[in-house]
BADO-738520 format. One record per residue (C-alpha): residue number from 0; residue in one letter; x, y, z. Coordinates in steps of 0.02 Angstrom, whole numbers, plus 50000, padded with zeros to 5 digits. Layout:
! BADO-738520
+-----+-----+-------+-------+-------+
|   n | res |     x |     y |     z |
+-----+-----+-------+-------+-------+
| NUM |   a |     X |     Y |     Z |
...
+-----+-----+-------+-------+-------+
END
This chain:
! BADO-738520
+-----+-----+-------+-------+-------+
|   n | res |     x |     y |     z |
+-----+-----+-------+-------+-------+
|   0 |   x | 49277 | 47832 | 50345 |
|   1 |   x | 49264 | 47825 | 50165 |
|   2 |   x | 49218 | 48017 | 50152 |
|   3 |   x | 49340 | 48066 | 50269 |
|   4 |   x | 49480 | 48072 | 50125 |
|   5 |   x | 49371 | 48182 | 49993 |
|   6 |   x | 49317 | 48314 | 50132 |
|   7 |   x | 49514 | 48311 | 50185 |
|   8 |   x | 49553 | 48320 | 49992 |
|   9 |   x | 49419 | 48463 | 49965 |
|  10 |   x | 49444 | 48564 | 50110 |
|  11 |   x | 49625 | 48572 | 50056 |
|  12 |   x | 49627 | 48616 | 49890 |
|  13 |   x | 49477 | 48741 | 49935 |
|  14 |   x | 49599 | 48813 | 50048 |
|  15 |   x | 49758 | 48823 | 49933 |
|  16 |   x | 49653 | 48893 | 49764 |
|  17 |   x | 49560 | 49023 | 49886 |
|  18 |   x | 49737 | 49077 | 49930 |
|  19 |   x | 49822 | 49089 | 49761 |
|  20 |   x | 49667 | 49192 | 49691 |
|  21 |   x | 49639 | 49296 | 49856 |
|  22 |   x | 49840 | 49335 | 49813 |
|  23 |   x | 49793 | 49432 | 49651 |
|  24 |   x | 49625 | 49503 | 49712 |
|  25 |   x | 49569 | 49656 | 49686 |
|  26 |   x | 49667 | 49658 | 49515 |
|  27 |   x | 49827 | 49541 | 49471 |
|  28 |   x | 49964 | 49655 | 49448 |
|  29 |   x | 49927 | 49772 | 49594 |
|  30 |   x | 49892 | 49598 | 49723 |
|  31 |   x | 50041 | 49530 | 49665 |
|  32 |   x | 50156 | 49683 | 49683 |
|  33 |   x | 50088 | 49730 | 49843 |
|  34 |   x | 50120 | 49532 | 49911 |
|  35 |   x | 50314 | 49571 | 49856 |
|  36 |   x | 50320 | 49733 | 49936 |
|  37 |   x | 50248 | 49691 | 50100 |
|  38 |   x | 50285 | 49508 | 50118 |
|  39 |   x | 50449 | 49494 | 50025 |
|  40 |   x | 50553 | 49652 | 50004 |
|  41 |   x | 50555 | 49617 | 50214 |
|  42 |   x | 50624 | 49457 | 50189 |
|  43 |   x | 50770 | 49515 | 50113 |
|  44 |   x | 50706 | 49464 | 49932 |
|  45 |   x | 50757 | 49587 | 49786 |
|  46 |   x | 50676 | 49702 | 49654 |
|  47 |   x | 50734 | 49580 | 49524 |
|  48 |   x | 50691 | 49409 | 49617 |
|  49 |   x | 50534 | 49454 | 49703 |
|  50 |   x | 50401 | 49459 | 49541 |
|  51 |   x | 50477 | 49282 | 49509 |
|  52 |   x | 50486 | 49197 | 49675 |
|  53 |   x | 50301 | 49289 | 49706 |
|  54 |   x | 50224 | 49205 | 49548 |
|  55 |   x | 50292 | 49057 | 49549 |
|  56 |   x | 50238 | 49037 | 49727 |
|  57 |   x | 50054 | 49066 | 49695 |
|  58 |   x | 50066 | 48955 | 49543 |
|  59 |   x | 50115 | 48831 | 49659 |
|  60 |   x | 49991 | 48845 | 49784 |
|  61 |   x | 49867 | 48865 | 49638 |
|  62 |   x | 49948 | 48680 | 49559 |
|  63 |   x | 49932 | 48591 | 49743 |
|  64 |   x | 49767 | 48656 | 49769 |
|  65 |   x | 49700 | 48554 | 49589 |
|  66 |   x | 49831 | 48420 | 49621 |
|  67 |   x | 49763 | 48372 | 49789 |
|  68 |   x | 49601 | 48318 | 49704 |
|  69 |   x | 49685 | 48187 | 49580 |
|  70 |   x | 49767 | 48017 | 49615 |
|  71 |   x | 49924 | 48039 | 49524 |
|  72 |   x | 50049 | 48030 | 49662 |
|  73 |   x | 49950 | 48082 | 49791 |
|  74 |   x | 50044 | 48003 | 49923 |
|  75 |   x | 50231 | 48011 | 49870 |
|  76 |   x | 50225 | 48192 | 49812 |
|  77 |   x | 50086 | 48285 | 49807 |
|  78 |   x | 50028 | 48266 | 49996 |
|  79 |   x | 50211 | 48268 | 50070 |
|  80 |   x | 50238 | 48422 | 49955 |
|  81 |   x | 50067 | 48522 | 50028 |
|  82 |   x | 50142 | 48475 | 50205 |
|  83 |   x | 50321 | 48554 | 50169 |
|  84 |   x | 50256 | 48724 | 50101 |
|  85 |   x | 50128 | 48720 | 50252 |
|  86 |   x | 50256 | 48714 | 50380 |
|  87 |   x | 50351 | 48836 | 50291 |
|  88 |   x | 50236 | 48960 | 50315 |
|  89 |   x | 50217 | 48894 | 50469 |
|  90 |   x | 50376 | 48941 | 50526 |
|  91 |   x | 50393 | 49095 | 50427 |
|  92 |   x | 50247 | 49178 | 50513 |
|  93 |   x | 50328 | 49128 | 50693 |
|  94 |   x | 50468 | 49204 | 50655 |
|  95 |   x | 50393 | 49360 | 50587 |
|  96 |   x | 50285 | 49361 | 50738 |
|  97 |   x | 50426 | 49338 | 50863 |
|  98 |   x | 50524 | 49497 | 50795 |
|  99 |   x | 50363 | 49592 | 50785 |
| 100 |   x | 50319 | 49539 | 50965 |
| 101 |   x | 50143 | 49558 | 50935 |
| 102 |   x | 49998 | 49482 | 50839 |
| 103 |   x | 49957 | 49666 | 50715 |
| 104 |   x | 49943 | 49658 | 50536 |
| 105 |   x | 49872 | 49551 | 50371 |
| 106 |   x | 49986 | 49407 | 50335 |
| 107 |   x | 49942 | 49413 | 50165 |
| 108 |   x | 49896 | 49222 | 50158 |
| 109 |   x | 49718 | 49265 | 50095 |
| 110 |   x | 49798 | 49425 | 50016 |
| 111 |   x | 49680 | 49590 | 50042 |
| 112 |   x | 49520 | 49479 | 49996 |
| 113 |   x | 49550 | 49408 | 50169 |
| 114 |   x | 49645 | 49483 | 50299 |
| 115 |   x | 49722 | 49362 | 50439 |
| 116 |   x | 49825 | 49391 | 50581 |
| 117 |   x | 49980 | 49279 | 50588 |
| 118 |   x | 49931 | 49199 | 50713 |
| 119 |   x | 49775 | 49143 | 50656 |
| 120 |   x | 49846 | 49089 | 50496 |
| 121 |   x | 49976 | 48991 | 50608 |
| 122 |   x | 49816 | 48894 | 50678 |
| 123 |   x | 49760 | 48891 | 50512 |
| 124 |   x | 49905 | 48832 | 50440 |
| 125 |   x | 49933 | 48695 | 50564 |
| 126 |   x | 49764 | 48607 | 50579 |
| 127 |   x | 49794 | 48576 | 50374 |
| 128 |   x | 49957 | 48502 | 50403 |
| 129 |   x | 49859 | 48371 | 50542 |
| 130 |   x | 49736 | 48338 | 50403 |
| 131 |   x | 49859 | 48304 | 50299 |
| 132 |   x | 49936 | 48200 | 50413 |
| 133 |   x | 49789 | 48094 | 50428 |
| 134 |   x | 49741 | 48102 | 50259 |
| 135 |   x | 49903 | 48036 | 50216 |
| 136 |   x | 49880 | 47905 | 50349 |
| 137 |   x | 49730 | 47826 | 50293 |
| 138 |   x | 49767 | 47848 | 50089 |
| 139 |   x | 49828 | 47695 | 50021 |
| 140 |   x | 49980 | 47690 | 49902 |
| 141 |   x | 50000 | 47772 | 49729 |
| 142 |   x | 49901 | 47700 | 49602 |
| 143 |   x | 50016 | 47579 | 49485 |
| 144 |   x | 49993 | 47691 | 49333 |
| 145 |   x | 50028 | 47851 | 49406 |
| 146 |   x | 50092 | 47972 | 49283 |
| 147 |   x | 50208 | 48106 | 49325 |
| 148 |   x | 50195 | 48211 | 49187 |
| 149 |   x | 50003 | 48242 | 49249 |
| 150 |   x | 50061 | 48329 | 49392 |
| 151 |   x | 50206 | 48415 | 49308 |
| 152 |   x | 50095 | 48478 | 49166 |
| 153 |   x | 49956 | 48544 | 49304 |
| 154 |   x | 50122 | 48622 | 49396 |
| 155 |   x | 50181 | 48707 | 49246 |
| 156 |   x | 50022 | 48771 | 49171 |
| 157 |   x | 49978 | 48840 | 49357 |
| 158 |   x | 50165 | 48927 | 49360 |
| 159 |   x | 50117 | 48995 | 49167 |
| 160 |   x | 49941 | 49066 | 49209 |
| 161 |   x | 49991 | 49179 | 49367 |
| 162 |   x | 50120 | 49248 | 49249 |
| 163 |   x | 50004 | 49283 | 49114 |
| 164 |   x | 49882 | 49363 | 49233 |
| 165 |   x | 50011 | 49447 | 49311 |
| 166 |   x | 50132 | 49495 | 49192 |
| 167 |   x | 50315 | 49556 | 49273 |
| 168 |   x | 50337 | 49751 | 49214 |
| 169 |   x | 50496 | 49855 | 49207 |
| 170 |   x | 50481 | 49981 | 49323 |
| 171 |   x | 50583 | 50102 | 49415 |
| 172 |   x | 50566 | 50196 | 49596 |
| 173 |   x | 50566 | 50370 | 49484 |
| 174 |   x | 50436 | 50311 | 49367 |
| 175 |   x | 50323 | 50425 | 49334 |
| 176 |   x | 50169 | 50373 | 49263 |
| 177 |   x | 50069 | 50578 | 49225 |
| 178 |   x | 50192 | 50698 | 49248 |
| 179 |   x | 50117 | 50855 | 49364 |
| 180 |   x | 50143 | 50957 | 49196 |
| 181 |   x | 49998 | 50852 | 49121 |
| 182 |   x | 49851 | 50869 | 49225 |
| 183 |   x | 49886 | 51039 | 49262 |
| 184 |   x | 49956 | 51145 | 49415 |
| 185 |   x | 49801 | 51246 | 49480 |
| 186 |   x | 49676 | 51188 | 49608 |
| 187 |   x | 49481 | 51151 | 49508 |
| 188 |   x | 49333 | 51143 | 49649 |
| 189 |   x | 49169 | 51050 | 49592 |
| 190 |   x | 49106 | 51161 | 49707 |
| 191 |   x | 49083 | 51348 | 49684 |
| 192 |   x | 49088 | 51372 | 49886 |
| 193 |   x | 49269 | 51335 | 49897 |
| 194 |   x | 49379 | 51434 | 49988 |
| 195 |   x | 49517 | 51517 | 49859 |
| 196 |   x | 49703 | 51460 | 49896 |
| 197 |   x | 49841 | 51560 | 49994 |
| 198 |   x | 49981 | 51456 | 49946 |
| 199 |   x | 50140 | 51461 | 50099 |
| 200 |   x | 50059 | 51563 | 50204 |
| 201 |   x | 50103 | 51556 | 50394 |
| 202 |   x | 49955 | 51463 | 50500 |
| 203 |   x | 49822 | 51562 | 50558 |
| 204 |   x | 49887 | 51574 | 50739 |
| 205 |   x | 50028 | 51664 | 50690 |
| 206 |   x | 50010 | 51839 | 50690 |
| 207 |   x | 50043 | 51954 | 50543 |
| 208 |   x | 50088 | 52130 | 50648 |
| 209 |   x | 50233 | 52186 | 50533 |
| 210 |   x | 50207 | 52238 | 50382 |
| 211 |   x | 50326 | 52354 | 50234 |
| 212 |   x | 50264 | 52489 | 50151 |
| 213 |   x | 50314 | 52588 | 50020 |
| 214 |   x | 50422 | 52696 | 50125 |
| 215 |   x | 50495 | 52588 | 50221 |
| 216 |   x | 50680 | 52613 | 50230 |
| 217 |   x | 50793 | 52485 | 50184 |
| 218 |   x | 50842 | 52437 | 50364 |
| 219 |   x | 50663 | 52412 | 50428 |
| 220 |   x | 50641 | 52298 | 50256 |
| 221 |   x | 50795 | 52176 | 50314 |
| 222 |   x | 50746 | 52175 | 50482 |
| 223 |   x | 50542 | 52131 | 50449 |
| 224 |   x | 50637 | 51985 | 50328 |
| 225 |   x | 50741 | 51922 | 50453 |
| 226 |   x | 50587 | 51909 | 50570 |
| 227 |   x | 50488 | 51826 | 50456 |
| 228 |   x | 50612 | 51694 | 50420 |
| 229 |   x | 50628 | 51647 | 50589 |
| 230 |   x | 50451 | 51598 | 50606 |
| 231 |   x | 50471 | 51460 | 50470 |
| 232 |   x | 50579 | 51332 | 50476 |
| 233 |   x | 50775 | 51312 | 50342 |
| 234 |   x | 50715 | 51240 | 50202 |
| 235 |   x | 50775 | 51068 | 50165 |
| 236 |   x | 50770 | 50932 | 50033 |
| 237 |   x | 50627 | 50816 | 50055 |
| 238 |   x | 50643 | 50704 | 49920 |
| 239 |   x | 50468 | 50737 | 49838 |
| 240 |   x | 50527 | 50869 | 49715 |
| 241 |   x | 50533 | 50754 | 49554 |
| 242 |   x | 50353 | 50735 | 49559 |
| 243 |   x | 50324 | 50929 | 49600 |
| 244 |   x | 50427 | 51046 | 49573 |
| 245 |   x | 50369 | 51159 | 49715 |
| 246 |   x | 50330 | 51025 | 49849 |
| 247 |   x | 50482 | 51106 | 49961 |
| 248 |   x | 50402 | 51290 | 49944 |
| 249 |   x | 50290 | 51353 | 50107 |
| 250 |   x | 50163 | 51235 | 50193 |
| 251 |   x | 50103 | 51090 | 50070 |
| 252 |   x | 49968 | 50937 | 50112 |
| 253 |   x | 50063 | 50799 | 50015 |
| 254 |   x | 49923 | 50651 | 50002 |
| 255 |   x | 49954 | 50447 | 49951 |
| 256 |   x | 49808 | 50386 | 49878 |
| 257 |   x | 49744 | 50233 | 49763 |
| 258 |   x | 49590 | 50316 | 49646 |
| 259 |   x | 49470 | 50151 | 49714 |
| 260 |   x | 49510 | 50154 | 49868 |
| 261 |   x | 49353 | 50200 | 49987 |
| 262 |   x | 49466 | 50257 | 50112 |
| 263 |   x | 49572 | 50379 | 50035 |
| 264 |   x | 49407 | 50464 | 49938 |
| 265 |   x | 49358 | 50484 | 50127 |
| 266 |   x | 49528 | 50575 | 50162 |
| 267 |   x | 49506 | 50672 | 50016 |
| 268 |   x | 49335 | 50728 | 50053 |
| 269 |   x | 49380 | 50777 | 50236 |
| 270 |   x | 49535 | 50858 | 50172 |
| 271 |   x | 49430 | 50973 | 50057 |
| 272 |   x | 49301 | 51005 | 50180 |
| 273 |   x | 49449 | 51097 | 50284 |
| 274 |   x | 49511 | 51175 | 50151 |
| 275 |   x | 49335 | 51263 | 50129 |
| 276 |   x | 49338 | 51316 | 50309 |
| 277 |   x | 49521 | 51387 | 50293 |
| 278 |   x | 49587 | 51519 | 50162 |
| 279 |   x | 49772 | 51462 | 50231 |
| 280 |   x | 49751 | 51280 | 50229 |
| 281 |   x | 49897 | 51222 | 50148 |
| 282 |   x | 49897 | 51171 | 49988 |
| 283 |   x | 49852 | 50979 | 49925 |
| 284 |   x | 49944 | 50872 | 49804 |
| 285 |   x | 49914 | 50709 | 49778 |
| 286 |   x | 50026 | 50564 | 49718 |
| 287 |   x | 49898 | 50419 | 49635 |
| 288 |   x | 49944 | 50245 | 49642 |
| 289 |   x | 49932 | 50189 | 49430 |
| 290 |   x | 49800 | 50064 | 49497 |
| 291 |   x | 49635 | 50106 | 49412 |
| 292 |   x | 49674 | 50284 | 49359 |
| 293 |   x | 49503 | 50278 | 49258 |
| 294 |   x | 49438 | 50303 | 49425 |
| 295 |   x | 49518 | 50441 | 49446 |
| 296 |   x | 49385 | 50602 | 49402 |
| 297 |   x | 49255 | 50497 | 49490 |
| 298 |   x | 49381 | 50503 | 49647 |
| 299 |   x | 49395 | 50701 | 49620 |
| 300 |   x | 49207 | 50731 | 49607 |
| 301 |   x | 49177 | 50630 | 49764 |
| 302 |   x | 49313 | 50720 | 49842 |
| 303 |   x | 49226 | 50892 | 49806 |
| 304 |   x | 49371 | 50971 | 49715 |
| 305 |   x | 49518 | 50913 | 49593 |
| 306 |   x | 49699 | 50928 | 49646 |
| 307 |   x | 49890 | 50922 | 49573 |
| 308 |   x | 49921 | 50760 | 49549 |
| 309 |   x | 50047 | 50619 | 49487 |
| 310 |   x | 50022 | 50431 | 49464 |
| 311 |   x | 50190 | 50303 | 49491 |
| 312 |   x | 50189 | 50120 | 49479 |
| 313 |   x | 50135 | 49995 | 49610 |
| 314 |   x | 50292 | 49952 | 49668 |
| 315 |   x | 50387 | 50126 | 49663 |
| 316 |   x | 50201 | 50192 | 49747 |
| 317 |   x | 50229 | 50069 | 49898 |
| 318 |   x | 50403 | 50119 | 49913 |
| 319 |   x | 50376 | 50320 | 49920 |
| 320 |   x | 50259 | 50286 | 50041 |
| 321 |   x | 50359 | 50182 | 50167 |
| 322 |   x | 50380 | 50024 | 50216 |
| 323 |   x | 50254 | 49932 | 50323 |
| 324 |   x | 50141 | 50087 | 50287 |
| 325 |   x | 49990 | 50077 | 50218 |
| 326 |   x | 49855 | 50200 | 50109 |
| 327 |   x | 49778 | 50324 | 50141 |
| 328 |   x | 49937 | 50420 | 50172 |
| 329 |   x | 49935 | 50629 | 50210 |
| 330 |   x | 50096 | 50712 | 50269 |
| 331 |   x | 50119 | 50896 | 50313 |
| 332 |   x | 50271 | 50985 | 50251 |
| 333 |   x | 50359 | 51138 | 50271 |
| 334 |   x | 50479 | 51213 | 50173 |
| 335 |   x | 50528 | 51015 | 50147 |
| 336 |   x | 50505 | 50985 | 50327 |
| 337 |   x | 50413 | 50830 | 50380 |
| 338 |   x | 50297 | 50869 | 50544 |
| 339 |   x | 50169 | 50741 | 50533 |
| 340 |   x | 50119 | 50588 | 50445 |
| 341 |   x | 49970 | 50481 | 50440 |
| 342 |   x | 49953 | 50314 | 50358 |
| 343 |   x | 49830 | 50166 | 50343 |
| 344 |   x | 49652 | 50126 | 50418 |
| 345 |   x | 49708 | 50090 | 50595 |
| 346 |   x | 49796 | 50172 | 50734 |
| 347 |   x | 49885 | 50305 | 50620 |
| 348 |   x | 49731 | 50333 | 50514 |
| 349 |   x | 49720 | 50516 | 50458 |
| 350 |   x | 49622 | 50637 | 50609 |
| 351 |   x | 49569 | 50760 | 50522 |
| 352 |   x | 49543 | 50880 | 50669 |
| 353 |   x | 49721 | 50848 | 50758 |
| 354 |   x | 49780 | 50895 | 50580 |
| 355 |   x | 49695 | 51064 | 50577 |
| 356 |   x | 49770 | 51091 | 50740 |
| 357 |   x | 49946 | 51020 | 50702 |
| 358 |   x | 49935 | 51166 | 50524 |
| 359 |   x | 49895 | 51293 | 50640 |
| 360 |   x | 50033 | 51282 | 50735 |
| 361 |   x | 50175 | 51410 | 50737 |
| 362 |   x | 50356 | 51350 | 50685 |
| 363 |   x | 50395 | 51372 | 50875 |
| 364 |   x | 50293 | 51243 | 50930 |
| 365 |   x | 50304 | 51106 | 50801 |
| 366 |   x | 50423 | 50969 | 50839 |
| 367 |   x | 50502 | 50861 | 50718 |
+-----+-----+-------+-------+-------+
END
């Protein structure tokens, strides 16, 4: 019995440090902001409270991770204390997984580094709490000397570190990180094969009979207009035109994408590829994620050409794109007019041969 405690007391703390690091894996800031966007902004948490609440929870799971291996304590705060925040969670992810009425999704206990269901975080969650249970059980009582301002010191220091890692930035949902007037507005292929551009052109279903010529009287002019503008839908606001400027103009391929993520270069590749095979593809801008954005010409050069493109913060990123969605993210527009939008890596995951068939599609039968 005498290494029962120690493998309780490792296990633990192995469990709560893997957490609070997972929770800022791949990079700090982006972890961290992504935690508060799709674990707390649900809850009901704000802007302004969630970078605090979300550091100063991982500092604490960080502190009761090292604390669980000392002896100041142990039994009258620091094992109660790991109990309580387990059995928050606990019932936290129940709840959540009520509403949801499923078992989909990352909880974000292990952050991205790990992904976990809820309910297998739920199991997770509760054979710690009987560990600790037992491990509190068979500890014996606080040492005589225990001093407080041990644990308090570990606590704070913990709290500190996350928000030096991790420090809270100002941001804004219209902050723009590289205006599209920076990196240019013109499509540049790495490829000399690629197909040129036919920006707001109709698909290339729809047939092109009618067409005006020099003579053509007045009347016949209005009346080939009017046709034409029936076979495209009323142009509408679609919210994307502070990052381009002509985003609610003809048929655009508006793309959300993170410059190191494997997936999205995938998206982008495929996206190219059809844009080879078809003069009236509609044209591609992209709006980056300002997570890596060295990686950025690497990302074009994989993808095969080099796009429009804007970058926007972590936070204002997650919330263009939509909550619970996830990257990589392509949309098809028209004249402002949403028809289709894939997210994520799962069952919405971008097809790119449904898309070429959704793009070809007359205005008639597309349905919003």
């Amino acid at each position: 019995m005498k290494y029962v405690s120690p493998a309780i007391r490792i296990t633990i703390a192995f469990l709560f440090i893997i957490s609070a690091i997972a929770k800022m894996y791949p990079s700090p800031y982006f972890a961290i902001s992504t935690f508060e966007v799709k674990q707390l902004y649900p809850l009901g948490f704000s802007e302004t409270i969630a970078p605090w609440f979300s550091r100063i929870l991982i500092g604490i799971e960080l502190a009761l991770g090292i604390l669980i291996l000392q002896n100041n304590y142990l039994k009258k705060i620091i094992i109660p204390a790991t109990i309580l925040l387990l059995v928050v969670f606990i019932g936290h992810l129940s709840y959540e997984t009520f509403l949801s009425g499923g078992n989909t999704g990352n909880c974000g206990c292990f952050g991205e580094l790990i992904p976990m269901t809820p309910i297998e975080a739920i199991i997770k969650n509760i054979i710690a709490v009987l560990l600790l249970g037992w491990l509190y059980k068979i500890t014996e009582k606080d040492i005589d000397n225990s001093k407080f301002w041990v644990v308090a010191l570990i606590t704070i220091l913990s709290i500190a570190g996350i928000f030096l890692v991790a420090p809270i930035k100002s941001t804004t949902s219209d902050d723009v990180i590289a205006p599209e007037t920076t990196i240019g507005a013109l499509e540049t292929s790495f490829d000399t094969t690629s197909a040129p551009t036919e920006e707001n052109n109709l698909p290339t279903t729809t047939a092109k009979t009618d067409t005006i010529k020099d003579n053509t009287t007045k009347k016949e002019t209005e009346k080939v207009v009017e046709k034409v503008a029936l076979n495209e839908p009323a142009k509408r606001k679609s919210g994307y035109a502070k990052y381009f400027s002509d985003i609610d103009k003809g048929r655009k391929t508006l793309c959300f994408f993170v410059p190191g993520c494997d997936h999205c270069m995938e998206a982008a590749k495929e996206l190219t590829e059809m844009k080879r095979k078809d003069p009236n593809f509609p044209e591609i801008k992209i709006i980056f994620m300002n997570e890596e954005p060295e990686k950025i010409p690497d990302f074009f050069k994989f993808a095969g050409a080099q796009y429009p493109y804007v970058m926007i913060d972590v936070i204002p990123f997650w919330g263009v794109l939509g909550s619970g969605k996830d990257t990589p993210g392509v949309k098809y527009l028209w004249n402002g007019n949403d028809y289709k939008f894939y997210w994520g890596t799962t069952d919405n995951k971008f097809n790119a041969s449904e898309y070429q068939t959704i793009i070809n599609k007359p205005y008639s039968e597309l349905k919003k």
